[in-house]
C-alpha positions as CSV (number, residue, x, y, z in Angstrom):
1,X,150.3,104.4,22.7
2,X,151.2,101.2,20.8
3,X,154.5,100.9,22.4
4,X,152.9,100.9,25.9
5,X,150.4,97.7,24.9
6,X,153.5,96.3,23.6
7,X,155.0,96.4,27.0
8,X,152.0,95.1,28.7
9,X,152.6,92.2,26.4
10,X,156.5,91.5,27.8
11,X,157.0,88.6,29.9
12,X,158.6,91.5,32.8
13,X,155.5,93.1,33.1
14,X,153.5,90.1,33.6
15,X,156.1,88.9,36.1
16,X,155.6,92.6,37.6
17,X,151.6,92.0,37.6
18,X,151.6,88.6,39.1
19,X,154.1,90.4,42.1
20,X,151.8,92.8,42.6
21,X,148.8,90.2,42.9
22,X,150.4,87.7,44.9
23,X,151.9,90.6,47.2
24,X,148.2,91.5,48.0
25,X,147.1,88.6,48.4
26,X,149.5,87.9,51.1
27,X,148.6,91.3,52.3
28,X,145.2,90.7,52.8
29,X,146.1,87.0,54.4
30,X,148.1,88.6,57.3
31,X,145.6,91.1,57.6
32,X,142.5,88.8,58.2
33,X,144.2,86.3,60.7
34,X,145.6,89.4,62.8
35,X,142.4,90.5,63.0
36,X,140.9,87.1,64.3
37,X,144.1,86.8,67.1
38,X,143.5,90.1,68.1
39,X,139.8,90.0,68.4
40,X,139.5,86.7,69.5
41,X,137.6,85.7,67.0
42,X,135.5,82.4,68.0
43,X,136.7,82.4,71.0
44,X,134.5,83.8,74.2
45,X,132.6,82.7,77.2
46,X,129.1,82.3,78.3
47,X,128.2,85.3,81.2
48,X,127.5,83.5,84.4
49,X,124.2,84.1,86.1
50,X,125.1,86.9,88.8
51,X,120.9,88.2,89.4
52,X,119.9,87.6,93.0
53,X,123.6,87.1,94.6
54,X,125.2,89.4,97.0
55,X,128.1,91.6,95.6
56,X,130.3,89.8,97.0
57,X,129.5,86.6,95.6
58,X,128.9,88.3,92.4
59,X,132.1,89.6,92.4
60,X,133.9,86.5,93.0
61,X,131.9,84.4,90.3
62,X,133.0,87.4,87.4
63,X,136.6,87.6,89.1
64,X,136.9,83.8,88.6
65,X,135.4,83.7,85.0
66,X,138.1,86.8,83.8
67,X,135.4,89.7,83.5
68,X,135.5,92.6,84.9
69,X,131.9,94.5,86.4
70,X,130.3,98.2,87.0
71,X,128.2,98.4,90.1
72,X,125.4,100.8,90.2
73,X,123.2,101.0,93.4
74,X,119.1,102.3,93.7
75,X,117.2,101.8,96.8
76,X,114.4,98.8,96.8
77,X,112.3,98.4,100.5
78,X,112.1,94.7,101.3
79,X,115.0,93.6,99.3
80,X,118.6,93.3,101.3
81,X,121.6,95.5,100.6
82,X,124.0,94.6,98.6
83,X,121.8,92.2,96.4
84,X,122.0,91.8,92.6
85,X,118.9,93.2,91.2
86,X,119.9,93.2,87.3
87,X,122.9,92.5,85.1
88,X,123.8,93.5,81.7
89,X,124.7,91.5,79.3
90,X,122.1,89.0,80.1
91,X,123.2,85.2,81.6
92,X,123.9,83.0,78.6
93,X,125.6,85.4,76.8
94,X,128.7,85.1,74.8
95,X,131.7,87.9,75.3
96,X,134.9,88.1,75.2
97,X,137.4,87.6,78.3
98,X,137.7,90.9,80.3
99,X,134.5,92.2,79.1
100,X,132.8,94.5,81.7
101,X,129.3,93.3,83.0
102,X,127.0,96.1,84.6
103,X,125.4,95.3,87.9
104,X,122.5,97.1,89.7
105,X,122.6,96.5,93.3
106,X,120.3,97.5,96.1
107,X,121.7,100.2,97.8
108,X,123.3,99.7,101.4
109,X,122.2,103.0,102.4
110,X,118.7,103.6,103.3
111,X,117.4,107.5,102.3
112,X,115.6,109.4,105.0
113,X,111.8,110.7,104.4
114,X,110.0,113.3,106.5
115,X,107.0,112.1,108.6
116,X,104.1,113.6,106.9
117,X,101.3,114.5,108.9
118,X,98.5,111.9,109.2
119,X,97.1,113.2,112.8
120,X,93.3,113.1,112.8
121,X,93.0,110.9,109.6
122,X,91.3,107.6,109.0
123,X,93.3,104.4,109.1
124,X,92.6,104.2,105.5
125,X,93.9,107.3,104.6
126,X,96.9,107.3,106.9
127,X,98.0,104.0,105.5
128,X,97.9,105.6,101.9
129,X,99.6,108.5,103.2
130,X,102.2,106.1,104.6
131,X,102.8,104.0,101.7
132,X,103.4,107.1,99.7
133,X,106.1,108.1,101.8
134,X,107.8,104.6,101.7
135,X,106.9,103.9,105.9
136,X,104.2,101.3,106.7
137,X,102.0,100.2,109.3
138,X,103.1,98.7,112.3
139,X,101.2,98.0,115.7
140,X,97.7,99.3,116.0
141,X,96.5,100.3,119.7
142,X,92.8,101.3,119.6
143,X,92.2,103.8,122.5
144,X,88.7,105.4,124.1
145,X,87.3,108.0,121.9
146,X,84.6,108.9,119.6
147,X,85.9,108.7,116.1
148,X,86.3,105.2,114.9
149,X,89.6,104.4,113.7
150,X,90.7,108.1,113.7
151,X,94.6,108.6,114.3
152,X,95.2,109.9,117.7
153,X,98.6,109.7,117.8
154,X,101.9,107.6,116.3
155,X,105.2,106.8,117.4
156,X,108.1,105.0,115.8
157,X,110.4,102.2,117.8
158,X,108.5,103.5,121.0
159,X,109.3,106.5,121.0
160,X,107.1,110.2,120.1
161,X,107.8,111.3,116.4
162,X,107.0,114.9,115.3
163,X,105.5,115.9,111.7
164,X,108.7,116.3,109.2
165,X,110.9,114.8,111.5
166,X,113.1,112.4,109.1
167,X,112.8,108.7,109.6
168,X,114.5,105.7,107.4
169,X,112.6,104.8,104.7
170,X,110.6,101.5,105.3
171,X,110.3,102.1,109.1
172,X,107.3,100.7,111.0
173,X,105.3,103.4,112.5
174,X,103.2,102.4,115.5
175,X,99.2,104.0,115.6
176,X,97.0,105.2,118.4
177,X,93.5,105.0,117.0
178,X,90.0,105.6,118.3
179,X,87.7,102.8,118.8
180,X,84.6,104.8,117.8
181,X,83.2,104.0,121.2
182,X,84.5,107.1,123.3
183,X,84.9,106.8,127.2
184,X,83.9,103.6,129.0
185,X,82.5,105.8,132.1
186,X,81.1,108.8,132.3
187,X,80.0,111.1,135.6
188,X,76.1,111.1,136.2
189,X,74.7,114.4,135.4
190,X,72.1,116.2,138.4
191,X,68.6,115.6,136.2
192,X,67.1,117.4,139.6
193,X,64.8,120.4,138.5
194,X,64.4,119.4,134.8
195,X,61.0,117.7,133.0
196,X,60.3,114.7,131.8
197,X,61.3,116.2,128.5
198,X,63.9,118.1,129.5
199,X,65.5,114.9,131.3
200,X,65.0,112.4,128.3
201,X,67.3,115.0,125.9
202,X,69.7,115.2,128.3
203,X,69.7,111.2,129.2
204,X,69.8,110.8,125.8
205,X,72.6,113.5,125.2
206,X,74.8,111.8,127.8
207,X,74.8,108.7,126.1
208,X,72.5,107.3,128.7
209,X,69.5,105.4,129.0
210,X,65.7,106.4,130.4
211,X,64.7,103.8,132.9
212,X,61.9,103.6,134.9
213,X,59.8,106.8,136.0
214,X,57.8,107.3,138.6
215,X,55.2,110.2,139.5
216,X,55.2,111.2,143.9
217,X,52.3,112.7,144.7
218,X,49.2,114.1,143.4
219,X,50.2,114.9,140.0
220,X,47.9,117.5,137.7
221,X,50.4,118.3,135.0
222,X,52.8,115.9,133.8
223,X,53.9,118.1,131.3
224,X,55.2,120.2,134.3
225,X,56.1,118.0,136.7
226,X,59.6,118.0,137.3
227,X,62.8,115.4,138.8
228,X,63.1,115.8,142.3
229,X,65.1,112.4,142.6
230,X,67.0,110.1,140.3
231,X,68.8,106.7,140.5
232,X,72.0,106.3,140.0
233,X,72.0,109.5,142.6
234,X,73.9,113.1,142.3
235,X,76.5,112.7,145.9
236,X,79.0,115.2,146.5
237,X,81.6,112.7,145.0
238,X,81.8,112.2,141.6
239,X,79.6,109.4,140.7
240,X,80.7,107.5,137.0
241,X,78.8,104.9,135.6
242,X,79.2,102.8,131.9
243,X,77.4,104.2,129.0
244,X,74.0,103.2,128.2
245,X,73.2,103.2,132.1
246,X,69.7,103.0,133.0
247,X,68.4,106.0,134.6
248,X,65.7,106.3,136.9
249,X,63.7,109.4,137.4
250,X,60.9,110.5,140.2
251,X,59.2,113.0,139.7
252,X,56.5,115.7,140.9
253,X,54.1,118.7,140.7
254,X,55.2,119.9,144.1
């Protein structure tokens, strides 16, 4: 034991020791700066702003700067294809030269949906119904009929569209609806042979108006009497007159 602290007192194993320190030392030295050149280190570039360009542009902006990029695509309604919608890393950014940058675009294919049925429903709820499908309103032509703003029918570019029948997502579908007002004209019914009260419920039914009525004749029971002539007349043509017409009624006991 003493003769090995004797030898760590000699002058060759100090000259062994400061070997050894200054070989790791030098070690170390060659190791750190090998790591900066091959990382780089301090050296990068800023990531260029890319959001809200086409692809293309995109492409030559990260081509120009020495990065390379990943392209994902979703579809976005009322965006154009081939647009930028996100990019990561963020603009500003420092990275290294060849780094890749990831890119969401919006897609260049539109997806197909099927035409969900909407015949017979409100505006209101056809537009929801719509909407959830990814199609929207387009023209609104209000035809003759009874319920207002019912869908009567629907057509797309034109031309008749079926339920389920796959359409683009974000077409324009075109909408037949009522105008809650139903026909314009309608044919004069024969009041002949009816009463009084008979005639009003029917008037009234027929979305017509009681005008003036007149009695012919000795008359001993109203209540009884009945039409035997009426203006707007009953011809053998078909007589059509606008809703709310007057009607006028004559009436008798005989």
């Amino acid at each position: 034991m003493s003769k090995f602290f004797q030898y760590l007192a000699t002058p060759q194993f100090r000259k062994q020791l400061i070997i050894a320190i200054v070989s790791v030392l030098v070690l170390l030295f060659v190791v750190f700066f090998s790591l900066r050149y091959y990382t780089k280190h301090g050296e990068g570039l800023a990531v260029p702003l890319v959001k809200g360009l086409n692809i293309n542009e995109a492409i030559g902006v990260l081509d120009e700067k020495g990065l390379r990029y990943q392209i994902d695509s979703v579809y976005v309604m009322d965006k154009p294809a081939g647009m930028v919608l996100e990019q990561d890393p963020d603009p500003e950014t420092n990275v290294k030269t060849n780094r890749i940058i990831y890119l969401t675009i919006v897609s260049f294919q539109t997806p197909d949906v099927n035409f969900p049925d909407i015949e017979n429903k409100t505006f209101l709820e056809a537009k929801a119904v719509l909407e959830n499908y990814g199609l929207k309103i387009g023209d609104t032509i209000y035809k003759s009929d009874i319920a207002r703003d019912a869908v009567l029918g629907f057509n797309y570019a034109n031309q008749p569209i079926k339920i389920g029948q796959k359409l683009p997502k974000g077409s324009r579908i075109n909408l037949i609806l009522g105008d809650g007002m139903g026909a314009s004209e309608i044919e004069v019914p024969d009041f002949r042979g009816l009463t009084l009260s008979e005639a009003k419920f029917s008037i009234k039914g027929s979305s017509l108006t009681l005008g003036e009525v007149y009695y012919e004749g000795a008359v001993t029971d109203s209540a009884n009497a009945i039409v035997i002539s009426q203006f707007p007349n009953v011809q053998d043509s078909v007589v059509k007159v606008s809703i709310g017409t007057r009607i006028n009624l004559v009436l008798s006991n005989q």
